[in-house]
Structures are given as structure tokens and as C-alpha cells.
C-alpha positions in Angstrom: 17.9 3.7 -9.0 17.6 0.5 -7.5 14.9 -1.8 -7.8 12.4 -3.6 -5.3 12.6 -7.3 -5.7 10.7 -8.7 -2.9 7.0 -9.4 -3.5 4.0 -10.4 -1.8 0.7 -12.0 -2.8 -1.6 -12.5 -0.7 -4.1 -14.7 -1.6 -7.8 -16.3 -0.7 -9.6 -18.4 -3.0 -9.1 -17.5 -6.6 -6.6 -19.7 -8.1 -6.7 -17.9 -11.5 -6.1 -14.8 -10.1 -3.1 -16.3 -8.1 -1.6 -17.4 -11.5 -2.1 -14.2 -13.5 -0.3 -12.0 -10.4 2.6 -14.3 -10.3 2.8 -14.2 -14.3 2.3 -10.2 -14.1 4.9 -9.6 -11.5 7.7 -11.9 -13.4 6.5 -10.4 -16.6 7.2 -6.8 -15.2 10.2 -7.9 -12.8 12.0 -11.6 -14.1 14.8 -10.9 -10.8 11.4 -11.0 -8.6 11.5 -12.9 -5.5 7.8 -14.3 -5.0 5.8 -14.7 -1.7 3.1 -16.1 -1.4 0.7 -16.0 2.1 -3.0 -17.8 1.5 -5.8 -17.9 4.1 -7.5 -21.1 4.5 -11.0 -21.9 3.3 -13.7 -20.7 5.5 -15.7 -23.4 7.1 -18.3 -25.6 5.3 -17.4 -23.9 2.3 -17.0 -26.4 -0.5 -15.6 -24.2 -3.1 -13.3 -22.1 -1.3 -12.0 -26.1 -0.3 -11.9 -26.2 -4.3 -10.1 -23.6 -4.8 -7.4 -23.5 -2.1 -6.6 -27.2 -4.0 -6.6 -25.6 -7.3 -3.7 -23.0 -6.0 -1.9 -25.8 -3.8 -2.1 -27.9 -7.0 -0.7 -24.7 -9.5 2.2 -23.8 -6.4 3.3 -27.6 -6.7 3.6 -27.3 -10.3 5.6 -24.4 -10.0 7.8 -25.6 -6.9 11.1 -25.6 -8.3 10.6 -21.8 -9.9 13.3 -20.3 -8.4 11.5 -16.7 -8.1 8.9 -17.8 -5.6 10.8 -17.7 -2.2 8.8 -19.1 0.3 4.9 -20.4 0.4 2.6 -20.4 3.2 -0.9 -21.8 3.6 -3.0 -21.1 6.7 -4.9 -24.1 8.0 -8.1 -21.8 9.2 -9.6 -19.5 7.4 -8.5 -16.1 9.6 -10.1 -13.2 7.6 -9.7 -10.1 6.1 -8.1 -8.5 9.2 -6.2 -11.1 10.7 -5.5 -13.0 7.4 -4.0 -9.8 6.0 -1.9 -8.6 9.6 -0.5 -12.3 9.4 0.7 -12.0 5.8 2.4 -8.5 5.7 4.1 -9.9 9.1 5.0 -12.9 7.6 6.5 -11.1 4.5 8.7 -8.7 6.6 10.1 -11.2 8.9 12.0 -12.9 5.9 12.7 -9.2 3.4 13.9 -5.3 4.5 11.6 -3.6 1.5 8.6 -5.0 -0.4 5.9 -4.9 -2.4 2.7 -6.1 -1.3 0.1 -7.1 -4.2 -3.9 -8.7 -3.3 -4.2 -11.3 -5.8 -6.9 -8.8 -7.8 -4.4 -5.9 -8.3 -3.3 -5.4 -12.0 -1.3 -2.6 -12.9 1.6 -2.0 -15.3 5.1 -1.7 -15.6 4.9 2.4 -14.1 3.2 1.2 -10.7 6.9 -0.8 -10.0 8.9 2.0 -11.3 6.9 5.1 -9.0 7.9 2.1 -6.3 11.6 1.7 -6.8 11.8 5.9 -7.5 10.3 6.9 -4.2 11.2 4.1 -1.4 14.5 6.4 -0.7 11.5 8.6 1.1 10.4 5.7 3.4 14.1 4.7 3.9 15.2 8.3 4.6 12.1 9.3 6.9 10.6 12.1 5.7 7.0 10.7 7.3 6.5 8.7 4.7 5.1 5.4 6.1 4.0 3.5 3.0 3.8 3.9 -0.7 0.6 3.8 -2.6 0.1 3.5 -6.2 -4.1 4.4 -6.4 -5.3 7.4 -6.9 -9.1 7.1 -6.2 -9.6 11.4 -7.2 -7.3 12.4 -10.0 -6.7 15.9 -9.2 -7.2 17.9 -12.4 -5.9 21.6 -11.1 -2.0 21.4 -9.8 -2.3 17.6 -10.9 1.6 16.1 -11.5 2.6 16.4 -8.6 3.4 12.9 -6.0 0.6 13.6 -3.1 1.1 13.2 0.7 -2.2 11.6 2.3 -2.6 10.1 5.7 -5.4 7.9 4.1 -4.3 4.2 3.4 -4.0 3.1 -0.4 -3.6 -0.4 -0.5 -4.4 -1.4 -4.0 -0.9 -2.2 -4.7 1.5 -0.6 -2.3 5.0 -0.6 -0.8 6.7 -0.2 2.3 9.7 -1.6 4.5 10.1 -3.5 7.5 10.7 -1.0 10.1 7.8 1.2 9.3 5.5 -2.2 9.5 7.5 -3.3 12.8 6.7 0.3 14.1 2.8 -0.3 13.2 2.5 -3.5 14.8 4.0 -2.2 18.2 1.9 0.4 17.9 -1.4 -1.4 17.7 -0.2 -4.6 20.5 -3.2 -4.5 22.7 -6.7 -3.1 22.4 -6.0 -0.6 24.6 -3.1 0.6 22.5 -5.7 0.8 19.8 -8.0 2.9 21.8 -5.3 4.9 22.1 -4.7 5.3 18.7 -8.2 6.1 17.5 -8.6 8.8 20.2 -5.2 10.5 19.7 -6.4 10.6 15.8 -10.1 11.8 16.4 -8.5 15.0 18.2 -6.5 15.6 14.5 -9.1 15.3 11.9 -11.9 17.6 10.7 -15.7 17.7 11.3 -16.3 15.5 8.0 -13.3 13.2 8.8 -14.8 13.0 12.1 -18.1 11.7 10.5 -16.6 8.9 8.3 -13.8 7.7 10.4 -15.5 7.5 14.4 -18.3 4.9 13.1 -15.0 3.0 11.2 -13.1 3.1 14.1 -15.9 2.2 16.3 -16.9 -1.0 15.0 -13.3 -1.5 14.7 -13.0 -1.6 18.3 -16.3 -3.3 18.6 -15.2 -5.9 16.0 -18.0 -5.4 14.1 -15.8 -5.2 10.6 -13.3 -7.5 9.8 -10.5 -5.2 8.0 -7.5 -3.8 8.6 -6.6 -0.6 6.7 -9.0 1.6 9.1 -6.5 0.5 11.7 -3.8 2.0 10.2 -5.6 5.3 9.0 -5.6 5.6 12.7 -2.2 4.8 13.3 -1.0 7.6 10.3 -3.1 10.3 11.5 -2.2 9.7 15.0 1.6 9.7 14.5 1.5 12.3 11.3 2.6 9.9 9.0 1.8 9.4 5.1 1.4 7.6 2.0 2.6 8.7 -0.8 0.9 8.6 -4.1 0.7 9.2 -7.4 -1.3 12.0 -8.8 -2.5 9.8 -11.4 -4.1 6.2 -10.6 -1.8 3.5 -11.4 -3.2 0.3 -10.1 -7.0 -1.5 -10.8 -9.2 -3.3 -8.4 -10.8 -6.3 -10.3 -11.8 -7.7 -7.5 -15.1 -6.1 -7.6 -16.5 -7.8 -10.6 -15.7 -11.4 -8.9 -18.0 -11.2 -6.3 -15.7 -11.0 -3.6 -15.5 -7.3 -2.8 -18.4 -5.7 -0.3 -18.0 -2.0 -2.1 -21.2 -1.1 -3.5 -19.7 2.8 -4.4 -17.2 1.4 -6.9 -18.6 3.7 -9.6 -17.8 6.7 -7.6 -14.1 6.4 -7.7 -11.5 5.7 -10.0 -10.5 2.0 -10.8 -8.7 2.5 -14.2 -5.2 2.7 -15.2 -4.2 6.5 -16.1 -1.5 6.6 -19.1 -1.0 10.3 -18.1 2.5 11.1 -17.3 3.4 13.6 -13.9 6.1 14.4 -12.1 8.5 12.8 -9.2 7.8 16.3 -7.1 5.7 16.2 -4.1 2.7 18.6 -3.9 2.6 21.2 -1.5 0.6 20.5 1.7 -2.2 22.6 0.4 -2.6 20.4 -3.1 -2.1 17.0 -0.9 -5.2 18.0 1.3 -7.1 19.5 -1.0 -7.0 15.7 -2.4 -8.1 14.2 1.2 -10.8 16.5 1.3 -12.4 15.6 -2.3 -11.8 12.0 -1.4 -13.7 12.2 2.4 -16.4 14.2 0.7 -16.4 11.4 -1.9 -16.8 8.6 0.4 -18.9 9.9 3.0 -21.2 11.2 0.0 -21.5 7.3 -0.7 -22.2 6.1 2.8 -25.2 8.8 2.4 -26.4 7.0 -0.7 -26.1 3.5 0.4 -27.8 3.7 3.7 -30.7 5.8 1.8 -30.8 3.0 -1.0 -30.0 4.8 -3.3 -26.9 2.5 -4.3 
């Protein structure tokens, strides 16, 4: 089994996160090749100014550490969409196969080693677009099996350079998007229907500034998957810094499971049984936070 190498952390403005996911990943991986992709301080925003010197001064520090490849600071603040599209396109124009880590992921040593296990399946084809290590509904019934989902999990996730390539000429022009989204509304169920149309609306509206709704669109339209564990594997700790807008935290998992499973892939039945609990589960929070009642 060979091992992924190539890393990415993207970055915004919290320098002590920065330094714990660098530590974490050469704790984990010491023949890790680091990169490192930071969006620029939004305007007439003193701290974020603070804090973008606070990484540039811990980078410096750290210049001559041979595992951090390549550095790159943007001089505008571009977003969550942008910022993030920019990165992962960044990353892949300079590796073949990587990880790619937000600087609030932690996980442990098991999240690399369900990576290095499975990437054969995005190498080989077999749908697979992307590697996921969340797991936001642990299955209990039929639960040790790896699980097929066209829903994006990107706390902490792996994928190669001709499956991202493929995404981004996909997704060119707004009118390639609109494309997308409608080929993907005529695939998904009444309650999918429900969630993802007001996503992908204000998507197309730019009326959110994200990027994993765009390819949920781009996996269901083109019957494509992520594959994740059965157990959760990664931790958002974004959410208790402030910076995350995710009121519903509490209603899915976002803590590392020490249960052991299986490298077999769940039967199409098991996989969507998952998608369903988890669209029930999110669309059951949109209902609660636009009554108040989260």
C-alpha cells in the first residue's frame, strides 16, 4: 500500500490553527510534502490583517523546512467559494494525488490510512470522484461497511488531479453550471429536491459564497461518489472559533469514532439508506432554524 504524501492546507486567519495542522500532518506523515494556500484578509478588517502576519511571520520561521513545498498568499481576501476553487487548483497544478485539510480539521492517524487504502478506487474509476473521511450519520444496522454517497464530505478529504481537472471543466461558465444543477434536479428525490433547489438557487444567484453545493451538483449530475467511512474519522473545530455559520452542529456527528469497520463497500441499498438519514437530517435542521427554534 502506498502512501499519499502531498498535502494541502488551506488557510484564512487563524495562525494557531495553521501551526497545529502542519505539526499534526508531520506528526502522522514525517515524508509529508506541505502546501500551504491562504486567503487574504478581508477589507478593513484589523485582525484578520493581524493574523495573516502572525502566519506569514510562523511560515518564515519555518522557511527552510524542507516538508512544506510551496506557499502562497492571496493579496485579496476572495472567499469561501473562490478562495477555496483557487486553492484545490493551485494544489493540483503542482501534485497527481492529495490530501486536502481546512486548517480546523483534526483527525488521527486512521483518517490517512482509509486515504492511502482506497485512492486505487479514484485511480481505477469505479465513480469514485473523491474520498471523504466524515461520517455525519453513523449507520448503526449493516454499519462496517465503506459507503458510496453523491453528497460532498469535505472535512478532511482526498482526491487526484484528473477527477478535480474533470470538475472544473465541468463547471467553466455559468451556463455550464445551469446545466449542471438542472441535469441533477431531474436525479434526486422529492426531499433532495427540497434541500438542494433553494442551495443551488442562490448558488446561481450568488447569494452564498461556498463551493461544495457546486459539486454535489456536479456528482449527482454525472453519477459520481464519495466514498466514506462508515464510522466518522475527522472533527470540525471550526465551529467553536467563531468562524463557522452552522447553527445545527448538534445534530450531526463531529467526534472521532475509535470503532473499527471494514475496507468493503456497502451495497447500494446500505449507501442510500445513509443519504436518506442524512437529507432527512439536514432538511429537519433548515425547518428548525427558520422557525427559531435553533
Amino acid at each position: 500500500m502506498s502512501k499519499i504524501n502531498d498535502f494541502l492546507i488551506i488557510g484564512f486567519n487563524r495562525s494557531d490553527l495553521l501551526e497545529q495542522q502542519v505539526e499534526r500532518i508531520l506528526t502522522f506523515r514525517n515524508t509529508a510534502r506541505i502546501y500551504i494556500c491562504i486567503d487574504g484578509p478581508r477589507q478593513n478588517n484589523q485582525s484578520d490583517g493581524i493574523q495573516n502576519e502572525k502566519i506569514r511571520t510562523y511560515l518564515n520561521k519555518h522557511k527552510n523546512n524542507n516538508s512544506i513545498k510551496n506557499i502562497h498568499f492571496s493579496d485579496q481576501n476572495k472567499g469561501c467559494r473562490t478562495g477555496v476553487l483557487f486553492a484545490i487548483t493551485w494544489f493540483f497544478k503542482q501534485v497527481d494525488v492529495g490530501v486536502i485539510l481546512e486548517d480546523d480539521i483534526e483527525y488521527d492517524i486512521r483518517f490517512l490510512e482509509f486515504c492511502d487504502l482506497n485512492i486505487s478506487k479514484i485511480i481505477d474509476g469505479d465513480n469514485v470522484f473523491a474520498l471523504g473521511g466524515s461520517n455525519f450519520v453513523p449507520m448503526k444496522r449493516n454499519g462496517q461497511n465503506l459507503i458510496k454517497t453523491h453528497y460532498p464530505h469535505i472535512w478532511g478529504w482526498a482526491t487526484t488531479k484528473r477527477c478535480w481537472q474533470d470538475f472544473l471543466e465541468a463547471s467553466l461558465t455559468k451556463t455550464m453550471i445551469d446545466n449542471l444543477i438542472k441535469k441533477a434536479i431531474n436525479k434526486i428525490s422529492i426531499l433532495e429536491f427540497f434541500y438542494f433547489n433553494r442551495k443551488w438557487r442562490a448558488l446561481q444567484n450568488n447569494k452564498i459564497d461556498t463551493w461544495d453545493y457546486l459539486i454535489s451538483a456536479y456528482c449527482i449530475a454525472n453519477n459520481l461518489y464519495y466514498l466514506i467511512p462508515p464510522k466518522n474519522l475527522v472533527k470540525n473545530i471550526g465551529f467553536y472559533t467563531g468562524v463557522h455559520d452552522f447553527k445545527n452542529i448538534k445534530n450531526f456527528t463531529n467526534s472521532i469514532d475509535k470503532d473499527t469497520f471494514t475496507n468493503a463497500i456497502a451495497s447500494a441499498k446500505q449507501s442510500r439508506r445513509y443519504e436518506k438519514k442524512l437529507i432527512f437530517s439536514k432538511y429537519l435542521s433548515f425547518i428548525k432554524e427558520t422557525l427559531g427554534m435553533i
